[in-house]
C-alpha positions as CSV (number, residue, x, y, z in Angstrom):
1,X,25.8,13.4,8.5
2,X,22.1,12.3,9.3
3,X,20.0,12.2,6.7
4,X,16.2,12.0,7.1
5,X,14.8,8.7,5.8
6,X,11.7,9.2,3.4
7,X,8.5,6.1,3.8
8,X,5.9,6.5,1.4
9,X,3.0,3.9,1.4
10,X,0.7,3.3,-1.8
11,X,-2.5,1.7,-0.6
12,X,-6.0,1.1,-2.5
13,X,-8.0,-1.3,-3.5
14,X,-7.2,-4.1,-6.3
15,X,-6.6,-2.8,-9.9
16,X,-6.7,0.5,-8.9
17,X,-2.6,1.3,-10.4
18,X,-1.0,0.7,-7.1
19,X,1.8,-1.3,-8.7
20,X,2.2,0.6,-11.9
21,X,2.6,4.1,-9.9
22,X,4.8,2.8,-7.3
23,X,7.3,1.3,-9.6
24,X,7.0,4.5,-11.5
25,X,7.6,6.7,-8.5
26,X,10.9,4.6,-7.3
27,X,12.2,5.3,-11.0
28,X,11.7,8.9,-11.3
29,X,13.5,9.2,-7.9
30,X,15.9,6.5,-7.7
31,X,14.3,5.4,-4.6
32,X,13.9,1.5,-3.2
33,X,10.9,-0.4,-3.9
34,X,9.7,-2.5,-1.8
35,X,6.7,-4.9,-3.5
36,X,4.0,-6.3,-2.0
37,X,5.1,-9.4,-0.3
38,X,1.8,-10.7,-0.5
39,X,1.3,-10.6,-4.0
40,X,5.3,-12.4,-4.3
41,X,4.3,-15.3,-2.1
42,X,0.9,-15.9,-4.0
43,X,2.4,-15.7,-7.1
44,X,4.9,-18.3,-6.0
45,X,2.3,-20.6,-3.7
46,X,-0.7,-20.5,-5.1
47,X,-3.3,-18.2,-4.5
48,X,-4.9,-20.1,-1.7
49,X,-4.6,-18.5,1.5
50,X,-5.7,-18.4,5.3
51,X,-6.3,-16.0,7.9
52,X,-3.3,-17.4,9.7
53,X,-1.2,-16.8,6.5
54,X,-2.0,-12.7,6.6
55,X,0.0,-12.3,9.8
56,X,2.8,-14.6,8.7
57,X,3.2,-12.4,5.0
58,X,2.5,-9.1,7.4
59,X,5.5,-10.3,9.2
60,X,7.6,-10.1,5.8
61,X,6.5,-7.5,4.8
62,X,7.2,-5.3,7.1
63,X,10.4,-7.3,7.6
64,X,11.1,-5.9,4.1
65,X,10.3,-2.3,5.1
66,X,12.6,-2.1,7.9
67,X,15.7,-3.7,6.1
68,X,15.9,-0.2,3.7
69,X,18.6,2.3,4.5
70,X,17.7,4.0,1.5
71,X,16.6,8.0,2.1
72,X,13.2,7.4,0.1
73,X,11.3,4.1,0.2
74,X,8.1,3.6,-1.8
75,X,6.4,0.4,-0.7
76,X,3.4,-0.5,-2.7
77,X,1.4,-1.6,0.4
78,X,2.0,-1.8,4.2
79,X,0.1,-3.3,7.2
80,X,-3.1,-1.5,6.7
81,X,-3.8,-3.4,3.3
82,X,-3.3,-6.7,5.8
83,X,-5.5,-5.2,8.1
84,X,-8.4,-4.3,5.9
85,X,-7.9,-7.1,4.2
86,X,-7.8,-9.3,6.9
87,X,-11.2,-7.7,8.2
88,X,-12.8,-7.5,4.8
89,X,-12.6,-11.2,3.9
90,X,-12.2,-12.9,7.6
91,X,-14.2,-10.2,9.7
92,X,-11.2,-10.4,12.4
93,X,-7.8,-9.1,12.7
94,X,-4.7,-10.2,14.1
95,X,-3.6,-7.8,17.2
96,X,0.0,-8.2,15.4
97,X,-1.6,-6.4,12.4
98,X,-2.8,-3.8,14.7
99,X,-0.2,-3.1,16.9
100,X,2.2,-2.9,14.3
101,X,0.2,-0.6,12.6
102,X,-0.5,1.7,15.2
103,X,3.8,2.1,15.4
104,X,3.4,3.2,11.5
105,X,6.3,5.2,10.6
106,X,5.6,6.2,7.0
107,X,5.5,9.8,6.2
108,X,2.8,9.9,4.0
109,X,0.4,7.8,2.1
110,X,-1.2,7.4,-1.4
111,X,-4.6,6.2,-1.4
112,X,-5.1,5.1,-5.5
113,X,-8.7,5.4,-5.9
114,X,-10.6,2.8,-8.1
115,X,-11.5,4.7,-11.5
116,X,-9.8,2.3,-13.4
117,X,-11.1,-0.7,-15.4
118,X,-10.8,-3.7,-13.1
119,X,-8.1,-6.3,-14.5
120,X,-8.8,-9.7,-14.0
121,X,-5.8,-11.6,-12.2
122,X,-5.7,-14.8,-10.6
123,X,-4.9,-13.3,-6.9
124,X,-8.0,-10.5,-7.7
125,X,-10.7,-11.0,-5.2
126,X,-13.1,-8.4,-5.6
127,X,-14.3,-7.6,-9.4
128,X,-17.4,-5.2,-8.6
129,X,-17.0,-1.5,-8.7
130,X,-19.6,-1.5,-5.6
131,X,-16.8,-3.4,-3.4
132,X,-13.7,-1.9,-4.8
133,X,-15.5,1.7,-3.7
134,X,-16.4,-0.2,-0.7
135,X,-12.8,-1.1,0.1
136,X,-11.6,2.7,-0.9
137,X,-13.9,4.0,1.8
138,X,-12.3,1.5,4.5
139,X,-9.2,2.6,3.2
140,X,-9.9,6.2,4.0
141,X,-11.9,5.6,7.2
142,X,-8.8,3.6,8.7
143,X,-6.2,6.4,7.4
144,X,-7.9,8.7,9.1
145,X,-8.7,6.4,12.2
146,X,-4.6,5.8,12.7
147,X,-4.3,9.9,11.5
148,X,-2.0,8.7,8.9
149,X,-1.6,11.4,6.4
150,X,-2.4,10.5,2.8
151,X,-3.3,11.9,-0.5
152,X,-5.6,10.9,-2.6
153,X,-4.9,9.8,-6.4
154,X,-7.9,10.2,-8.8
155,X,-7.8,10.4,-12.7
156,X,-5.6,9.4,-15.3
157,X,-1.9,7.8,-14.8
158,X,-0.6,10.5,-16.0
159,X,-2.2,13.3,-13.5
160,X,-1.9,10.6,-10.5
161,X,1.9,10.6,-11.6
162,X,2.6,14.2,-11.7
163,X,0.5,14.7,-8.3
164,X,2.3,12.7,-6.4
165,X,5.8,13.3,-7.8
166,X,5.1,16.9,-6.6
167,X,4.3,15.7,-3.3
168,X,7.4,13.6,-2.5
169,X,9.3,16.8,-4.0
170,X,8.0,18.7,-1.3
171,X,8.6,16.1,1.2
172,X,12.1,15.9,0.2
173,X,12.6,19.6,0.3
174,X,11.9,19.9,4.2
């Protein structure tokens, strides 16, 4: 028996609970995370990195995605954070990125918006609250660019949590 496979995306700017709520959400339902390759390599490599690099960890991540036979996958990115990214701190984007993107087959995303205190982190780039709103507008502009569906996550943890649990529930009900 087919069953209908499930992609859910959590995108937002830095230290706005990405992380946190996506490991959260793969608990409550048992579903595979996949983590931001990015963030892995970095950790590992240093936090150096090139514009060349963003296509080659784009590449694994999405690598990553595909590899799930799971029903629901929660990924705590996908190629638009490489895109905007990439655009954001090199001004240019690898057509990879973008035609990769423009076959995006997630079901819906969550877009975590920045009302949290920024936490400072060796890979964080951008401290300010005027670029981390800067970057949550890109965000939005590009969803809705690509007419990716999303939801946006506001407030505390603990309402962003509930929110989007409801959502998936739905998802999985259809």
């Amino acid at each position: 028996m087919e069953f209908k496979k499930i992609k859910i995306a959590i995108v937002g700017p830095e230290s706005s609970g990405k992380t946190t709520i996506s490991k959260e959400l793969s608990n409550h339902f048992n579903a595979t995370y996949i983590e931001e390759y990015a963030r892995v390599y970095l950790e590992k490599n240093g936090p150096e990195y090139t514009y060349s690099d963003l296509e080659k960890l784009a590449k694994k991540q999405l690598e990553l995605e595909k590899d799930e036979k799971s029903k629901l996958l929660i990924c705590d990115t996908n190629l638009l954070t490489y895109k905007i990214w990439s655009l954001y701190k090199y001004k240019k984007c690898s057509s990879w990125i973008i035609n990769n993107l423009n076959l995006s087959t997630f079901n819906l995303h969550f877009i975590c918006f920045p009302d949290f205190q920024w936490e400072k982190d060796k890979l964080r780039e951008n401290p300010s609250q005027i670029e981390r709103d800067e970057i949550f507008n890109i965000y939005k502009k590009e969803l809705n660019v690509f007419k990716l569906d999303y939801i946006t996550l506001k407030g505390p943890h603990s309402k962003r949590l509930n929110y989007a649990i409801n959502k998936i529930n739905s998802l999985l009900r259809k």
